[in-house]
C-alpha positions in Angstrom: 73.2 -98.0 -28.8 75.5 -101.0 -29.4 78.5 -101.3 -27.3 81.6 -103.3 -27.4 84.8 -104.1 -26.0 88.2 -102.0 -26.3 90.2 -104.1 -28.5 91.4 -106.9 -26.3 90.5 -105.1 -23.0 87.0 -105.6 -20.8 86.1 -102.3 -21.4 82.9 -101.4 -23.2 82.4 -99.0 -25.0 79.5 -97.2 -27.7 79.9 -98.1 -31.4 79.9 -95.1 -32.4 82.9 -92.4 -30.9 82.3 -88.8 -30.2 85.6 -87.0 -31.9 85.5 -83.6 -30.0 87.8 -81.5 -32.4 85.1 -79.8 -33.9 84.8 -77.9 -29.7 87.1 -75.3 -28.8 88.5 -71.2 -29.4 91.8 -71.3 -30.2 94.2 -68.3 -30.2 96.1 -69.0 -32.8 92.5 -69.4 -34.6 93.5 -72.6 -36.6 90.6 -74.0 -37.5 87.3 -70.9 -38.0 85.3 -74.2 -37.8 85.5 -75.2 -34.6 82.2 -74.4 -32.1 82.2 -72.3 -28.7 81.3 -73.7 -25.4 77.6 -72.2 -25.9 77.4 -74.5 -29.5 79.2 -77.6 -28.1 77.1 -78.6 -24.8 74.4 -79.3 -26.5 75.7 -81.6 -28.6 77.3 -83.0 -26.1 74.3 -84.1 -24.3 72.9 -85.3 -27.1 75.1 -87.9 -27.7 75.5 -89.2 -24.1 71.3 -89.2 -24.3 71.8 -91.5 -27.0 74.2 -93.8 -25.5 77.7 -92.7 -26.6 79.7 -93.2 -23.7 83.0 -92.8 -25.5 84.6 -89.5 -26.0 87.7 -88.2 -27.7 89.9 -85.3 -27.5 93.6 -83.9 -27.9 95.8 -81.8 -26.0 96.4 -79.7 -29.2 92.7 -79.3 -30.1 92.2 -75.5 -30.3 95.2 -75.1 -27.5 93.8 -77.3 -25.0 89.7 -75.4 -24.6 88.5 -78.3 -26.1 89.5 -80.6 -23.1 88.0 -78.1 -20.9 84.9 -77.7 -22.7 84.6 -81.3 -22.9 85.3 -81.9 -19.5 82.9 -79.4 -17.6 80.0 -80.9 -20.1 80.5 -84.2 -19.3 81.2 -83.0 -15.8 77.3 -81.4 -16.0 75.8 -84.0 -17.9 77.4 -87.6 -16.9 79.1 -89.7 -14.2 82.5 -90.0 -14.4 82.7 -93.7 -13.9 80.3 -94.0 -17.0 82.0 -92.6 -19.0 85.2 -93.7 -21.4 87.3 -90.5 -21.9 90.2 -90.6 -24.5 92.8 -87.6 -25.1 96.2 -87.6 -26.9 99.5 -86.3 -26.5 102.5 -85.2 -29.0 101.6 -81.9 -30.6 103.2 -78.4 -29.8 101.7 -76.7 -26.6 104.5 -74.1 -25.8 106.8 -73.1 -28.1 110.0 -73.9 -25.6 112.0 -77.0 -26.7 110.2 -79.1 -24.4 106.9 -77.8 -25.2 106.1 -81.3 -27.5 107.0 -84.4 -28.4 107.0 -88.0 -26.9 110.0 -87.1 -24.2 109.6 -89.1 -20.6 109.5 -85.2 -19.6 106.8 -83.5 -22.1 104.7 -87.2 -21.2 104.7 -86.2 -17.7 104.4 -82.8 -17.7 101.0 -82.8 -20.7 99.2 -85.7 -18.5 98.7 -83.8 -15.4 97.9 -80.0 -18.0 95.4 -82.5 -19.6 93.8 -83.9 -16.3 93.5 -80.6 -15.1 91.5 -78.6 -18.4 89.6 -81.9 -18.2 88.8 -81.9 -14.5 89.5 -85.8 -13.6 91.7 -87.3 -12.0 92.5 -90.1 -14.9 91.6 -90.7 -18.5 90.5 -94.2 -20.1 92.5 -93.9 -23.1 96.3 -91.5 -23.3 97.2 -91.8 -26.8 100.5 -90.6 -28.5 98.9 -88.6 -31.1 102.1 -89.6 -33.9 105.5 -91.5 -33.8 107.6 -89.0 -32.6 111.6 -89.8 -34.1 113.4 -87.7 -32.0 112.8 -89.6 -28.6 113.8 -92.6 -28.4 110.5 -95.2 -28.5 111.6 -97.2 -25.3 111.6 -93.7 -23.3 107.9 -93.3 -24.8 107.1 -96.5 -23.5 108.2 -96.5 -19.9 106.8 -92.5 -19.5 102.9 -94.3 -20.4 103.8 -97.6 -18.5 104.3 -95.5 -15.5 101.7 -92.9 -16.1 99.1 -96.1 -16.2 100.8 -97.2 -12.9 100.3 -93.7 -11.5 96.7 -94.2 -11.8 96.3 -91.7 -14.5 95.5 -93.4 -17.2 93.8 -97.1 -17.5 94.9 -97.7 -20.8 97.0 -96.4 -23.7 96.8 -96.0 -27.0 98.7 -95.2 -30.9 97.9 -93.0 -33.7 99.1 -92.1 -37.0 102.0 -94.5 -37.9 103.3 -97.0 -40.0 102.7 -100.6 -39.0 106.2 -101.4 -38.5 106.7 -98.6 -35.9 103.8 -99.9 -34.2 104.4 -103.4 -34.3 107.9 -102.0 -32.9 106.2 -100.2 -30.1 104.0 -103.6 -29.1 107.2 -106.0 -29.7 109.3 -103.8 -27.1 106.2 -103.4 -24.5 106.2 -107.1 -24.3 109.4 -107.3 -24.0 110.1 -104.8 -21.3 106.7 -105.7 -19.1 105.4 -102.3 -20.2 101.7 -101.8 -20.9 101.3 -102.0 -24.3 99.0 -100.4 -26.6 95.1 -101.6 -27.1 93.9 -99.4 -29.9 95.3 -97.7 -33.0 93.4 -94.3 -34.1 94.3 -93.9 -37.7 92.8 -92.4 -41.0 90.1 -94.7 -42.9 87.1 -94.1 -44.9 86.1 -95.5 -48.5 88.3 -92.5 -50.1 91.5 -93.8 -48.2 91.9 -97.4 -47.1 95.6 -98.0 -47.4 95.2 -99.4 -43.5 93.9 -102.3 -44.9 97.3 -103.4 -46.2 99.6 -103.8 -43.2 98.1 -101.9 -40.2 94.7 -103.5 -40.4 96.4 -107.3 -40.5 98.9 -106.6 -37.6 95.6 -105.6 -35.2 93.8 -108.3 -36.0 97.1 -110.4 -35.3 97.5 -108.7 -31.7 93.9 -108.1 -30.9 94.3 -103.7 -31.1 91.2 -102.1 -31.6 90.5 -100.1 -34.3 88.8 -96.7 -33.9 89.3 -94.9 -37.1 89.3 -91.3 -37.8 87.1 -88.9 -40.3 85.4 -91.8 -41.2 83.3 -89.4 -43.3 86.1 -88.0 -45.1 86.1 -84.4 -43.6 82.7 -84.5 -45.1 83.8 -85.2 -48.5 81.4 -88.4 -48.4 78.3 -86.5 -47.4 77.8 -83.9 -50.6 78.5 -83.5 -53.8 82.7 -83.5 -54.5 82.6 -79.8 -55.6 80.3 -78.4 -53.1 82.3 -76.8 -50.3 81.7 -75.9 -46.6 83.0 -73.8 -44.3 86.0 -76.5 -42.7 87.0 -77.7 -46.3 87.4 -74.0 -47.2 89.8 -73.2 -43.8 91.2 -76.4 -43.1 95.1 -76.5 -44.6 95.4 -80.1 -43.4 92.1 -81.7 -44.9 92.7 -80.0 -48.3 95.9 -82.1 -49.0 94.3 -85.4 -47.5 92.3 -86.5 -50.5 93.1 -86.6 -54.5 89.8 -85.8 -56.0 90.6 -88.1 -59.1 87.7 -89.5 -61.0 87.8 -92.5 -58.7 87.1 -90.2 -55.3 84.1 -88.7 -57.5 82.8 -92.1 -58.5 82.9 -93.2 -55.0 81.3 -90.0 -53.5 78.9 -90.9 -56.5 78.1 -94.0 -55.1 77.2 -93.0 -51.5 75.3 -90.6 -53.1 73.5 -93.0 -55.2 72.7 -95.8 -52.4 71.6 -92.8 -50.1 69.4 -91.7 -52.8 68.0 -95.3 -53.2 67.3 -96.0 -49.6 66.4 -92.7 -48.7 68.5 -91.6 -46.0 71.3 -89.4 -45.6 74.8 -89.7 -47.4 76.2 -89.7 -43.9 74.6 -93.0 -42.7 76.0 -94.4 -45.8 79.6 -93.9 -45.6 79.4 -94.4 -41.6 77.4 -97.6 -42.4 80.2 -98.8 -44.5 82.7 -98.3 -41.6 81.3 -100.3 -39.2 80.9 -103.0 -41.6 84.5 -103.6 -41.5 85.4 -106.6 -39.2 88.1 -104.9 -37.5 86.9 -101.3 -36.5 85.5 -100.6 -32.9 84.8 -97.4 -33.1 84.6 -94.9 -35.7 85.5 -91.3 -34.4 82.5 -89.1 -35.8 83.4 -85.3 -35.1 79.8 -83.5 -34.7 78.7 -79.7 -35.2 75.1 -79.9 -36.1 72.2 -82.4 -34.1 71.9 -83.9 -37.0 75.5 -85.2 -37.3 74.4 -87.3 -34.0 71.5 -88.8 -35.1 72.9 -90.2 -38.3 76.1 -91.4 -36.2 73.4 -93.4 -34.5 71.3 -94.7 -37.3 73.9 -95.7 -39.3 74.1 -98.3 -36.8 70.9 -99.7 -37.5 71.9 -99.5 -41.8 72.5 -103.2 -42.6 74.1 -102.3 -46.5 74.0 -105.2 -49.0 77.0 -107.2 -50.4 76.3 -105.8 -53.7 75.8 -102.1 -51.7 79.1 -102.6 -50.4 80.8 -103.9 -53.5 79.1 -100.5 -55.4 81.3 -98.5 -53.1 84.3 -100.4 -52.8 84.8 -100.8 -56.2 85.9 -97.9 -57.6 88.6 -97.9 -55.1 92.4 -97.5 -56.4 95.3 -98.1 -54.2 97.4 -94.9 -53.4 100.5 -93.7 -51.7 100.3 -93.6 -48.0 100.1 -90.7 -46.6 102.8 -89.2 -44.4 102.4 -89.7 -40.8 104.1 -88.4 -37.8 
């Protein structure tokens, strides 16, 4: 396993993120694809056997099982201290008014439910999951400042904005003595790159690490464009995330292609291309078979080709961005 540091922070962490969406029983049943605790702890321990030490949830993920199922695995199968633990905070978790959001008062209230399902006393990484415009961003920003200095979290994080909000968010943290934000989680893969415009340049600029999200495309990237699964079938979100133009197909063409040639799977491809990019830590790799694990990890170890990488960045078209928030 390779490991590096958390944007501009000392922290090291694996290459290669475990995103730990795919764990959970929800309810509301939102997402059928999701695995039970029984499915999930095995995977878990695969990855922390081959050296991922960095683990990310969300309050929200299938009403907050998720961070207890991740938490009483790594719980059973790690030290605490080894660990790098991420989670996020924004989404609805009660329907009262107060039961989401950014507020000083849902902040407060979701770190401590979050600490508790996981079974820590602190996370590495508190995220806001999404801009949220109905609180004010200052109030955001003093609620994580002091949640840091509480000792609950030892660093915080952004999601899913435009770059002007968060170059906002880092201008006003500065400004204020806050602690700012040392990663951005947004949406990159070779079927949606638009981060490479504005968001990309401003963390480079202010040293952010990058740890992107469905790097794979919600699988899109690892079989053939009209062959469905079981999450593209169920999953409302994912369906609107992608155009499936003749230049996705191309693309998808073209990791199968290269896959073909070097005789590994279309997954180490697409992952390979990730972590190509200067800027990315991290990619977040959601897992629900073995297998998904092991290619995370050997797509490590896939050293693509400038004309390999041209063949699937070419085919590439800019698009709308997509809404955030």
């Amino acid at each position: 396993m390779q490991y590096v540091n958390l944007g501009s922070t000392g922290v090291q962490v694996s290459r290669v993120c475990m995103g730990c969406m795919s764990f959970g029983v929800s309810s509301r049943g939102p997402h059928p694809w999701t695995l039970d605790e029984q499915a999930s702890r095995p995977l878990i321990q695969r990855a922390l056997e081959a050296g991922i030490n960095f683990f990310d949830t969300a309050n929200v993920y299938s009403d907050g099982t998720s961070e207890e199922m991740v938490g009483r695995a790594l719980a059973d199968f790690a030290r605490r201290n080894e660990i790098v633990l991420a989670t996020k905070v924004r989404g609805r978790m009660r329907p009262d008014a107060n039961g989401a959001g950014l507020s000083r008062k849902a902040i407060m209230t979701e770190i401590d439910n979050s600490l508790s399902r996981l079974g820590t006393d602190y996370v590495d990484l508190y995220q806001v999951h999404s801009w949220d415009p109905t609180t004010p961003i200052e109030e955001t920003l003093e609620a994580l400042h002091d949640v840091v200095k509480a000792g609950k979290a030892r660093y915080i994080g952004a999601s899913n904005m435009r770059a002007w909000q968060f170059s906002k968010a880092l201008y006003l943290a500065d400004s204020h003595g806050w602690t700012r934000f040392v990663t951005m989680q947004d949406h990159y893969n070779l079927l949606y790159r638009e981060e490479e415009r504005e968001m990309f340049p401003l963390c480079a600029d202010q040293r952010v690490g990058v740890i992107p999200w469905s790097p794979l495309a919600r699988g899109r990237l690892t079989r053939d464009w009209d062959e469905a699964s079981s999450r593209s079938e169920t999953d409302e979100f994912g369906k609107g995330l992608y155009r499936g133009d003749e230049d996705d197909r191309r693309i998808v063409g073209q990791v199968a292609s290269i896959a073909a040639e070097r005789g590994v799977p279309r997954a180490q491809v697409a992952l390979a291309w990730v972590l190509h990019q200067p800027l990315v830590t991290a990619p977040i790799v959601g897992v629900t078979r073995p297998g998904h694990v092991d290619d995370a990890v050997a797509a490590l170890e896939l050293e693509l080709s400038s004309e390999e990488l041209e063949r699937l960045e070419q085919a590439y078209r800019p698009r709308a961005a997509q809404p955030v928030g």
